[in-house]
ZAKOLSE-941014 format. One record per atom (N, C-alpha, C, CB): x, y, z. Coordinates in steps of 0.2 Angstrom, whole numbers, plus 5000, padded with zeros to 4 digits. Glycine has a CB too. Layout:
<vexvexs>
XYZ
...
</vexvexs>
This chain:
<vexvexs>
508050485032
508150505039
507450535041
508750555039
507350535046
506750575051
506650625048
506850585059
506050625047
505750725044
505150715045
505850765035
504850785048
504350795052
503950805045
504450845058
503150825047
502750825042
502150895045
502350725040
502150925051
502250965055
502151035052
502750945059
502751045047
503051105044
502951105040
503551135044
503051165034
503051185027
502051185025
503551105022
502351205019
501651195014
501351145015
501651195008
500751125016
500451055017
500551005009
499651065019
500251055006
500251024998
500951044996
499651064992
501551014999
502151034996
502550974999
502251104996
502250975007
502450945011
502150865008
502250975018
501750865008
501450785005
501550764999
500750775005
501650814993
501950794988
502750764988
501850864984
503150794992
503750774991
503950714994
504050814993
503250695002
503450615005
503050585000
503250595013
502450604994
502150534992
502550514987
501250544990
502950564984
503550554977
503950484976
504350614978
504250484983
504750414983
504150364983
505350414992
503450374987
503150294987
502850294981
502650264993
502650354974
502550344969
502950304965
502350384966
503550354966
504150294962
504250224964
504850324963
504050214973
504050144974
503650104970
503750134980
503050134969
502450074968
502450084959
501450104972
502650114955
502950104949
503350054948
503150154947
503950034952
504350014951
504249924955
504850064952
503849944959
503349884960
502849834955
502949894965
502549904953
502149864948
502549844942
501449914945
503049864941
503349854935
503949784936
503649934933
504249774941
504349684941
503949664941
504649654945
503149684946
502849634945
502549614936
502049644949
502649644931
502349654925
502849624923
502249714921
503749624923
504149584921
504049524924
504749614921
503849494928
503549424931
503149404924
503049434938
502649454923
502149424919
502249414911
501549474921
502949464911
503049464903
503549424903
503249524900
504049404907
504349344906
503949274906
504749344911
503349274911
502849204912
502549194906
502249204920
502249224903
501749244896
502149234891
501449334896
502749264892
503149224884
503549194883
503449254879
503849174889
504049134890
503849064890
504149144892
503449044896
502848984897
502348974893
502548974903
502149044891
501449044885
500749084890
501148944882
500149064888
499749124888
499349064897
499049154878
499449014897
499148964900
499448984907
499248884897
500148974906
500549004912
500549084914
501148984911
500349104912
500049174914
499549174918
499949224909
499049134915
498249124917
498349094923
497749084912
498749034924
498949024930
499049064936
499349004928
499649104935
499849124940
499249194941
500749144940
498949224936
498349274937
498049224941
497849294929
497449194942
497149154944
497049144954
497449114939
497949154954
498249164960
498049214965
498749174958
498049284960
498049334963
497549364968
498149354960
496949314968
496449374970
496449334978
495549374966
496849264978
496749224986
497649234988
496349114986
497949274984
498649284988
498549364991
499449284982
497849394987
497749464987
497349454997
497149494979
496949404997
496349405001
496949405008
495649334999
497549365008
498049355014
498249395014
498649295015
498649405010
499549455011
499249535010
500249435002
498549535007
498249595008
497949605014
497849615004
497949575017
497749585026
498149605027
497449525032
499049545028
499449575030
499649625029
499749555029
499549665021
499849735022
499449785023
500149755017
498749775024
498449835026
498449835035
497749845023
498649795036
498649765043
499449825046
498849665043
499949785043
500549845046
500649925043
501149815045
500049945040
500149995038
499650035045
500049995030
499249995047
498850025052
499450025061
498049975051
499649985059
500249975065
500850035066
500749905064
500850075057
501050135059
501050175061
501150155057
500250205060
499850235063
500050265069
499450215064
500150255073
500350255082
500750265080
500450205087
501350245076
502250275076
502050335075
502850235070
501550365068
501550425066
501550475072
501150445061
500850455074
500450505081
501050515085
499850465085
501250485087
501950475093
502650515089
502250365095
502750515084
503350555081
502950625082
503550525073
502650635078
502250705077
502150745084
501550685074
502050705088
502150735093
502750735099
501650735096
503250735095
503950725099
503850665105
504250805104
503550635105
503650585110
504050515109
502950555112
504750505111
505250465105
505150385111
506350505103
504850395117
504450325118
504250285119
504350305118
503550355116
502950295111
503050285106
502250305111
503350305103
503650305095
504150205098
504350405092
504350225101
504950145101
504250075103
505850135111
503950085108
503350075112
502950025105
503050165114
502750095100
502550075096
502750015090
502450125095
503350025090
503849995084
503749915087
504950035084
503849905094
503849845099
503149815097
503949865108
502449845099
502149825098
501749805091
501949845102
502149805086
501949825080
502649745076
502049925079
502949755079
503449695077
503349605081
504249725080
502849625086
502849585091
501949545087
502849625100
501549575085
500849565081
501149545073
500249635080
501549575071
501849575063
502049505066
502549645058
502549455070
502949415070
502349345070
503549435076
501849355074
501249335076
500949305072
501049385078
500649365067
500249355060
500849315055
499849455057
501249325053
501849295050
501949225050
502349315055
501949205057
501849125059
501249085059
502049125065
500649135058
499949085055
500049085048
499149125057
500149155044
500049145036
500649075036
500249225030
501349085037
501549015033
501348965035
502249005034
501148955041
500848875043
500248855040
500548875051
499748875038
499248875038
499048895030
499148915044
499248945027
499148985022
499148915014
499849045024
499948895017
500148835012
499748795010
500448795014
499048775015
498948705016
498148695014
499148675024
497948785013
497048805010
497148835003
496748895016
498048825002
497948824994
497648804989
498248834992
497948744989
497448714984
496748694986
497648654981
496448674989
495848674991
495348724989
495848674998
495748794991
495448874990
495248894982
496048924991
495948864979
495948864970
495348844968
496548824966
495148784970
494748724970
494148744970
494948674975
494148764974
493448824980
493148884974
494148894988
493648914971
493748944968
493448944959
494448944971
493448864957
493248854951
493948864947
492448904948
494548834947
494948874944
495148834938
495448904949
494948844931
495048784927
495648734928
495148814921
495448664929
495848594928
496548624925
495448534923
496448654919
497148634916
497748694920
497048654906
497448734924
497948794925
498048784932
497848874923
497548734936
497548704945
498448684946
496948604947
498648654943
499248634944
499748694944
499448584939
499848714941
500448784941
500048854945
500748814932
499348834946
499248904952
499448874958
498348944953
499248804960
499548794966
500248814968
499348744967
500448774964
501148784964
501448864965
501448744958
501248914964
501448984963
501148984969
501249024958
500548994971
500349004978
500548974985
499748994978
500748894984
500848864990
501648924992
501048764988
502148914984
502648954987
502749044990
503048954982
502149054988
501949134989
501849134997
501249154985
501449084999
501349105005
501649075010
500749105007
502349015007
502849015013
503249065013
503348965014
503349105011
503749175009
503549225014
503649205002
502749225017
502549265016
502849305024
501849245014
503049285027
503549325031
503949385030
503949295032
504249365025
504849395020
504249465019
505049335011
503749465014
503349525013
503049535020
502849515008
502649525025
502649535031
502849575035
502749505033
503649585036
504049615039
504249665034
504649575042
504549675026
504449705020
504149775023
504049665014
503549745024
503049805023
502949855030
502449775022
503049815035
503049825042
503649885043
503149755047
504249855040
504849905043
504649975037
505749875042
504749965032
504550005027
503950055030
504249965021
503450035031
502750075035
503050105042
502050025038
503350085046
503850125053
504250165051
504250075057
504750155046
505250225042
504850265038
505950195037
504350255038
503850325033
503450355038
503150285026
503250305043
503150355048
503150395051
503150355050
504050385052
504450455056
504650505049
505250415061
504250505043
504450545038
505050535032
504550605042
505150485034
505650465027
505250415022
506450415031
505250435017
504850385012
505350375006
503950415009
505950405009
506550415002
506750315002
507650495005
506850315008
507350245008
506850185008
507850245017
506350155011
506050115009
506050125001
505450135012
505950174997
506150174990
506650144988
506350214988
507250164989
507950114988
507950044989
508550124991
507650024994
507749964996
507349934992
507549945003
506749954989
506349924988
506349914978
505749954992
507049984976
507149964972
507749914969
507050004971
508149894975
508549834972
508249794974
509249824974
507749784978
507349714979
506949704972
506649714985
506749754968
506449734962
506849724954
505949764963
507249744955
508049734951
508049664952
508949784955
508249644959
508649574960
508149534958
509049564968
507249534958
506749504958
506849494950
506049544961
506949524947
506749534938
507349494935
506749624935
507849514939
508549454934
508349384940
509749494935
508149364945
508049294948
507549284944
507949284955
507049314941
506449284935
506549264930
506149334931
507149304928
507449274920
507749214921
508049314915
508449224926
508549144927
508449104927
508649134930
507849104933
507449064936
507249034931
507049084941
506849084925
506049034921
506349024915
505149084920
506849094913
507149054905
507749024904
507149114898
508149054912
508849014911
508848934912
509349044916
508448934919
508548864924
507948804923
508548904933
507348854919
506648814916
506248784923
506848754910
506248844928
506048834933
505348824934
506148864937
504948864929
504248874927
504248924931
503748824929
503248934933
502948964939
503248964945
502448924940
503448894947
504048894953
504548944953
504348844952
504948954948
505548994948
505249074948
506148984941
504749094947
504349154949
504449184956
503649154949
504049134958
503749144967
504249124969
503249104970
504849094968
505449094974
505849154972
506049024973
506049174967
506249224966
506049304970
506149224960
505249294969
505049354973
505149344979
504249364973
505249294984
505249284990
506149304991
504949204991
506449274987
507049304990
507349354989
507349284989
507149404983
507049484984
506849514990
506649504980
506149494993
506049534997
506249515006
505349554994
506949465004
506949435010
507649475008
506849365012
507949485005
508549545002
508249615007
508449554991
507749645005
507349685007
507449715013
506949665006
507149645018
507049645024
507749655029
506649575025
508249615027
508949625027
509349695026
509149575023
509049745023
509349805023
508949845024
509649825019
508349825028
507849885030
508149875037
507049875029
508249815041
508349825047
509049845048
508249775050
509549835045
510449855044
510149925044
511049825035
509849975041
509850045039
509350065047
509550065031
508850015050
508850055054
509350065062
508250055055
509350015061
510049985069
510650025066
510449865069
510950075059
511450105060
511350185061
511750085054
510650195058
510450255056
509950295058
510350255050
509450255062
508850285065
508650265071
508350275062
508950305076
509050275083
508550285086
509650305087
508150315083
507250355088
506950255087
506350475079
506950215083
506450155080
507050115086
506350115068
507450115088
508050095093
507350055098
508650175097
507250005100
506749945106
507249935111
506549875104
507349975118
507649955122
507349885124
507849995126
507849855128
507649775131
507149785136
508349725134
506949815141
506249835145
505749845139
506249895151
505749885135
505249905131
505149835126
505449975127
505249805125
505049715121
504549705127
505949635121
504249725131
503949705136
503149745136
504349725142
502949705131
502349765126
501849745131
502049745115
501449795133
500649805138
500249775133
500349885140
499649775137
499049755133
498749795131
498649715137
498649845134
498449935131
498949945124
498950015138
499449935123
499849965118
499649895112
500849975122
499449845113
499349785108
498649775107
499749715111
498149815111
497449815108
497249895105
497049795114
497849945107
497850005104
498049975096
498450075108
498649955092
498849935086
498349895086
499449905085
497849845087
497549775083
496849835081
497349675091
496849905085
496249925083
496149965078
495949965088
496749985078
496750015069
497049985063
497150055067
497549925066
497849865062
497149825059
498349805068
496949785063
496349745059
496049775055
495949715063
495649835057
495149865051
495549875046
494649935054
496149905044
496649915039
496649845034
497449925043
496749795039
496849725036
496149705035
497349675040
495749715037
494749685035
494549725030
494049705042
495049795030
494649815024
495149785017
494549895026
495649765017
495949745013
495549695010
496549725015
495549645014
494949565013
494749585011
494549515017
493949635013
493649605011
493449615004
493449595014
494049675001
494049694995
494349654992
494249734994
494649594993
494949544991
494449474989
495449534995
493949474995
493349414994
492949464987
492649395005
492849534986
492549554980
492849514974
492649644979
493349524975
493949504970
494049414970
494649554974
493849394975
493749314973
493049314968
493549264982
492549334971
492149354967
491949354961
492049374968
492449394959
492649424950
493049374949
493149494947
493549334951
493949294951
493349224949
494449304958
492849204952
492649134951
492049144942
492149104960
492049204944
491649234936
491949204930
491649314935
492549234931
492949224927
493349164924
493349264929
493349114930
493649044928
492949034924
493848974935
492449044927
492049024923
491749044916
491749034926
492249104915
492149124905
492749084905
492149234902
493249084906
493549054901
494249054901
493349064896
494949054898
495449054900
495649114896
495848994901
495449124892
495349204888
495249244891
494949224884
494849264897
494549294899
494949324907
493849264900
495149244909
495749244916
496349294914
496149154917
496649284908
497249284904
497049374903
497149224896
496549404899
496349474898
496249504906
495649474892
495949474910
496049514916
496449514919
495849504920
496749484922
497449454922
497949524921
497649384915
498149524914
498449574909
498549634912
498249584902
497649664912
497449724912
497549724918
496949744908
497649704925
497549714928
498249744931
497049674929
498849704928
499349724931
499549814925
499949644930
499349824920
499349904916
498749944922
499049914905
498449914923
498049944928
498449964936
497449894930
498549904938
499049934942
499349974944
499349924942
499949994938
500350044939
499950114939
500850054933
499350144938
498950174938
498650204946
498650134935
498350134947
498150154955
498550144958
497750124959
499150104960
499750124964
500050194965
500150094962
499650234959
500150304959
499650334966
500150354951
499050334963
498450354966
498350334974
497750334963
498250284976
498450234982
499150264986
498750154978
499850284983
500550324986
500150374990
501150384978
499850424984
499750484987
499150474994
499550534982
498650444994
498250414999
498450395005
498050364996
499150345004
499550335011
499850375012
499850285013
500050435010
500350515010
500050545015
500350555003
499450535012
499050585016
498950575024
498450605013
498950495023
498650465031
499250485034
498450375033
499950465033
500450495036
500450565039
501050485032
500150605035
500350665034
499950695039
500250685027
499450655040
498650695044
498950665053
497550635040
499150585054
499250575059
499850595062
499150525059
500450625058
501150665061
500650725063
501850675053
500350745061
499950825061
499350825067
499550845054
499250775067
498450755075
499050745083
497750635072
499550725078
500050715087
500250765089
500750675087
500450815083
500750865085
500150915086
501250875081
499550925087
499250965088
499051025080
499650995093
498950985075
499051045070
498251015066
499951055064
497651035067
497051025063
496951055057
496651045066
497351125059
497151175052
497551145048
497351245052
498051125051
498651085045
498251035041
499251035048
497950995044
497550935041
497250945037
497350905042
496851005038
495951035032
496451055026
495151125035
496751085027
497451115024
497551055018
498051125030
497751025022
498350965017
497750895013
499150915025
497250905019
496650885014
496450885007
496250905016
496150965009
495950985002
496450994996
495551055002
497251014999
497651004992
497850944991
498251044992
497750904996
497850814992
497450824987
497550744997
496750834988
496250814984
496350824979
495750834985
496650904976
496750944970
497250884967
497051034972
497850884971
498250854967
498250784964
498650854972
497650744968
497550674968
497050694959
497050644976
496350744959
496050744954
496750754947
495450794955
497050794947
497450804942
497850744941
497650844943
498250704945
498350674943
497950594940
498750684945
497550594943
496950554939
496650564933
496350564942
496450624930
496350644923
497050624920
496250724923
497750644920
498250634917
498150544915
498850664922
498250514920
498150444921
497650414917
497950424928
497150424917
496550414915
496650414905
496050474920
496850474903
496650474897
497550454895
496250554894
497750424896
498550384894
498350314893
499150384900
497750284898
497650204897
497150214892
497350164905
496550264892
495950274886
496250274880
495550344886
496750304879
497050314874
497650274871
497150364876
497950244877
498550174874
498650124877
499350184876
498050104878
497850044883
497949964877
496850054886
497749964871
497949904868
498749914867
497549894860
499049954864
499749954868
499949944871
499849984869
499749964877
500249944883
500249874885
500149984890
499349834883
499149744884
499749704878
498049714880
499849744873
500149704867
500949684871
500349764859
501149724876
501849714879
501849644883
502149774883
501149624884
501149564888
501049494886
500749584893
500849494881
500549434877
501049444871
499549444874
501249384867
501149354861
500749364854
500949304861
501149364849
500649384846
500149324842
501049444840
499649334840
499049294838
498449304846
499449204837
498449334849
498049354855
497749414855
498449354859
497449394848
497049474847
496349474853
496649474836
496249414855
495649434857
495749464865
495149374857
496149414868
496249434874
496349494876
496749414876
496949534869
496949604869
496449634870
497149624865
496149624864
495449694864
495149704871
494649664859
494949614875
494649594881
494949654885
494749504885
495649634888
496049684892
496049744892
496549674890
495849784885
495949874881
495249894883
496149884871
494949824885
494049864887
493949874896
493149794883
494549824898
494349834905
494849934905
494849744912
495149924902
495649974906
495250054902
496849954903
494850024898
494350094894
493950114901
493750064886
493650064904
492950064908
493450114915
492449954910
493850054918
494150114921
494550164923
494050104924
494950184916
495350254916
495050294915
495850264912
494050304914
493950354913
493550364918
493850354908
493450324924
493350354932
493650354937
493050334935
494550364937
495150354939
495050424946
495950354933
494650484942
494550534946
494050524953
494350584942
493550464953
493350454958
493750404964
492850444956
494050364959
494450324963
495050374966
494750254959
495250424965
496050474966
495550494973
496250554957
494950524970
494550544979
494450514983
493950564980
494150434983
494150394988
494950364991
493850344985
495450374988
496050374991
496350434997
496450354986
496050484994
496250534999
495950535005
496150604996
495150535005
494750515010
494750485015
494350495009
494950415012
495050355017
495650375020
495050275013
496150395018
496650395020
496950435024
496950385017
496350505023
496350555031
495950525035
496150635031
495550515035
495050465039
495450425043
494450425034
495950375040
496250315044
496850355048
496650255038
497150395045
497950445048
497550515054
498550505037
496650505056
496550535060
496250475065
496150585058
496250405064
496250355070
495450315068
496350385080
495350355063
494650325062
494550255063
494450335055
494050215059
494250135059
493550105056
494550095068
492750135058
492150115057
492050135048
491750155063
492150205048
492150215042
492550205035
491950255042
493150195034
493550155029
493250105030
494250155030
493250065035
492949965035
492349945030
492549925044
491850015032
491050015029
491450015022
490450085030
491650055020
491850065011
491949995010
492550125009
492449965014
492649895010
491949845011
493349865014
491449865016
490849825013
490549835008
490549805016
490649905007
490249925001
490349924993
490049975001
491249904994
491449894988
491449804987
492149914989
491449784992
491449704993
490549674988
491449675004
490049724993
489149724988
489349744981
488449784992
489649784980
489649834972
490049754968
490449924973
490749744971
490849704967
490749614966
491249714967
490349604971
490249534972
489349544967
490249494982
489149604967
488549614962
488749604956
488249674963
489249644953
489149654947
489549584944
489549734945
489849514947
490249474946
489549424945
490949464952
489049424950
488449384951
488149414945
488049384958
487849464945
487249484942
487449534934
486849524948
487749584934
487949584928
488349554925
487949624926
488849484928
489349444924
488849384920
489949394931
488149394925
487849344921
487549364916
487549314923
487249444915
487049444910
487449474903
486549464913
487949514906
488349544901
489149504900
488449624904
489449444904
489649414903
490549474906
489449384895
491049464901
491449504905
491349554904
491949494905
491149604900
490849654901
490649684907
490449634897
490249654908
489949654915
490149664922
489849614915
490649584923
491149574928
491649644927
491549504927
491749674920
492349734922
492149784924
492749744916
491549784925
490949874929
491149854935
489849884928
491249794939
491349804945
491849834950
491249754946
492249874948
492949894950
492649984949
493749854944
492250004944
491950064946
491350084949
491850094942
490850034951
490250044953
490650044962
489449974949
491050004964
491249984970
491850074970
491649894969
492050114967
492350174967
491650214973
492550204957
491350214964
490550264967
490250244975
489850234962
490150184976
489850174981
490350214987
489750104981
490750174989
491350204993
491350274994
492050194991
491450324989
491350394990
490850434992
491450404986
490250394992
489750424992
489650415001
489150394987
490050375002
490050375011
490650405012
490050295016
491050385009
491850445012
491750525013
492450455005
491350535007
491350615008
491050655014
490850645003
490150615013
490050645021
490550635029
489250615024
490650565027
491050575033
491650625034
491250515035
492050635030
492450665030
492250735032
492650655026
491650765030
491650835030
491450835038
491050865024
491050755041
490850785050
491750795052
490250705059
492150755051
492650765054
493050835054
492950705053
493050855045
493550915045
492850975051
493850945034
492450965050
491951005056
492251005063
491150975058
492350965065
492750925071
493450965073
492850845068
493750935067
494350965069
494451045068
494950925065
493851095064
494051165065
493851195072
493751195059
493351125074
493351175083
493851155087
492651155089
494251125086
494951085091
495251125090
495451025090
495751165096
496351215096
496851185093
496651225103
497151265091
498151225090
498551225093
498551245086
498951155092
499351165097
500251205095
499451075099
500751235098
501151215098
501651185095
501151205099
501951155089
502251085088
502851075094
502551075080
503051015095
503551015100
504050955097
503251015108
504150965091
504650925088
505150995088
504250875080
505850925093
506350995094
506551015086
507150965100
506750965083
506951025077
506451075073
507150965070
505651065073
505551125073
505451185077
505351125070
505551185084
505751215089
506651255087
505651145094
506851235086
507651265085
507351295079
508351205083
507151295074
507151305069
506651355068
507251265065
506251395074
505751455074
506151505079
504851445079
506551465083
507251515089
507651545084
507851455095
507851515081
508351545074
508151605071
508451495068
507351595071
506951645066
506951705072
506051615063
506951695078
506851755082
507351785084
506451755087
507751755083
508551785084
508851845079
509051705083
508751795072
508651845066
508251905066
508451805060
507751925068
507451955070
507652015076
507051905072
507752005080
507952045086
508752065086
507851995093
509152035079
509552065077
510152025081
509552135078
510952045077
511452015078
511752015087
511852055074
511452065092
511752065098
511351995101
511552135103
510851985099
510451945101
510551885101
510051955100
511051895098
511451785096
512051795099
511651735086
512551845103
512751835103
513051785110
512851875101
513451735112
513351695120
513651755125
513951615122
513351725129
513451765137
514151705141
512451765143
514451755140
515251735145
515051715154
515751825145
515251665152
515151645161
515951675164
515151535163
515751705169
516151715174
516551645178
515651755178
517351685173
517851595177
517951595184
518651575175
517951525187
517851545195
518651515196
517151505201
519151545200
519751515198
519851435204
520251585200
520351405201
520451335204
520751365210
520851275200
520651305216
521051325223
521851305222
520751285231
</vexvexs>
């Protein structure tokens, strides 16, 4: 349900919305792993490499898409936070009306640059056939995730991040037994993967909207309001796009490492691949709290609260380093472990390959924990110039280390590029961040005028001023004639 982000402890307040989307992105990363542990031993180590192989040009689209509707939230937050219910609907219109938009180019279009792209891409002969095939299906789907993420980002908006959770965990229940079916029952291959995901999160999309047409009447679009301005659709495309540019073009980095890598070998596809999905679960924790905070900061700039924000900044930060360190020395420490659950045995090398990417970066998870907090008050205060830069500078960091130390250290090499691209980023996040919290400590406070916490300071003054003071005042009856 709707809950303001306005009130309470800041660092208590953002801990408890970023909880449900930790537990989201755990349980995300973790079908995706049962994708990969079913495809790996099931099909074998070739069909893993396959559908890896995929990931960095399903990443470069559907990672526009989703940094794209997470920036379309934005507006919802601002507009909630400050009781305006709307521009909050306003917002929801114009933000369904671009999502529907972008939607109908990826499937059209999306399908038909896949193999070409793969191709584009150097992606070994023997595994071209089953990545296409995983990708062509990926991105007619790609609606299905599209909208997923769009309604999901509008209900976290207005402060609920519990339910997106649920939804998103029977979508990845129903994703993990359509896996087994699909690849060891029905011997769908690769294929039976990617359809499966697709109709999970088309399951998804189907009780995100049921739950808000029964239960969240403030996202309610009357029929004049479907009548979106041009103000209101170049306000979203201006924090939408950079959201989604900066996704790319950490994803063309990531093509980058991606063509390196066909190029060592299917060992090498296969060990990144792996580590990349134990990695995962990792930064997706770090990543929760990040869009925790952007929520947290733009519900708090609508409503007038700055001090809130420096506030809930710096205890993001605390919270983010700590759980970075934790993080960090669990993969240092159980990283061939946790690769062995994904491969076959006789794959000693792949292993090791994999336990060295996840050595290199769990033990700079605390700079990456800061760059997530950064960016993400920066984005939840309307920013847009500086998050984009980081993604070029993560895009130079890693398309460097993929060119130039892949060649001379081999994968070795290619695996530095995911921390040298941390570093860089941070080192422009910080200053900017610090002109802005300057910024916001000369801005007055406002008010809030979200009526529930309005009722809920009247109560306190009432208590206060004692029992006479709640008690109602009798109207005088006037009699009938």
């Amino acid at each position: 349900m709707p809950k303001v982000l306005t009130a309470g402890r800041p660092w208590r307040v953002i801990l408890l919305f970023a909880v449900p989307l930790l537990v989201g992105n755990v349980v995300q990363q973790l079908y995706q792993a049962a994708d990969a542990v079913v495809v790996g031993r099931v099909l074998g180590v070739d069909s893993l490499a396959a559908v890896g192989a995929t990931g960095a040009l399903l990443f470069l689209l559907l990672g526009f898409a989703w940094g794209m509707t997470n920036g379309f939230a934005i507006p919802t937050a601002q507009a909630f936070g400050a009781g305006d219910h709307a521009a909050v609907r306003r917002s929801v219109a114009a933000g369904t009306v671009l999502s529907g938009a972008t939607s109908a180019v990826l499937t059209v279009a999306a399908p038909l640059l896949a193999a070409p792209a793969l191709r584009l891409l150097k992606t070994p002969e023997e595994l071209l056939p089953e990545a296409t095939t995983f990708a062509v299906i990926s991105f007619l789907g790609a609606s299905t995730m599209m909208f997923f993420n769009f309604l999901s980002a509008i209900i976290r908006a207005i402060g609920d991040s519990r339910t997106p959770l649920v939804f998103l965990t029977i979508s990845c229940v129903l994703n993990v037994v359509l896996v087994v079916v699909a690849v060891a029952g029905l011997g769908m291959g690769v294929a039976g993967a990617a359809v499966s995901t697709v109709l999970s999160q088309g399951v998804s999309v189907a009780l995100c909207l049921a739950f808000v047409r029964r239960r969240v009447p403030v996202l309610h679009v009357h029929r004049d309001e479907w009548r979106v301005s041009g103000v209101d659709l170049r306000r979203h495309l201006r924090l939408g796009l950079p959201m989604g540019f900066q996704a790319a073009i950490i994803a063309i980095g990531t093509l980058a490492v991606q063509v390196r890598l066909n190029e060592l070998g299917s060992d090498a596809v296969a060990a990144y691949t792996t580590a990349v999905r134990v990695d995962g679960l990792a930064v997706a924790l770090l990543a929760s709290l990040g869009l925790a905070v952007s929520m947290f900061v733009a519900q708090n700039l609508g409503g007038g609260r700055p001090d809130r924000i420096r506030r809930g900044v710096l205890q993001a930060m605390g919270l983010s380093v700590a759980g970075s360190l934790v993080l960090g020395v669990v993969l240092v420490t159980g990283g061939s472990t946790l690769v062995g659950l994904f491969v076959g045995d006789g794959e000693e090398r792949v292993v090791e390959m994999a336990a060295h990417y996840l050595l290199v970066n769990g033990a700079l998870y605390v700079v990456l924990g800061v760059l997530f907090v950064l960016r993400g008050s920066l984005q939840g205060l309307g920013q847009t110039a500086v998050p984009t830069l980081t993604g070029v500078i993560e895009l130079i960091c890693r398309v460097g280390a993929a060119a130039v130390l892949g060649a001379a250290y081999g994968y070795s090499g290619v695996v530095w590029g995911n921390p040298l691209a941390w570093i860089g980023a941070v080192v422009l996040l910080v200053p900017a961040y610090v002109v802005a919290s300057r910024r916001l400590a000369l801005q007055p406070v406002s008010e809030p005028v979200v009526p529930e916490v309005i009722a809920r300071r009247r109560i306190t003054r009432l208590r206060h001023r004692g029992p006479s003071a709640r008690k109602p005042v009798r109207r005088s009856r006037v009699p009938s004639a």
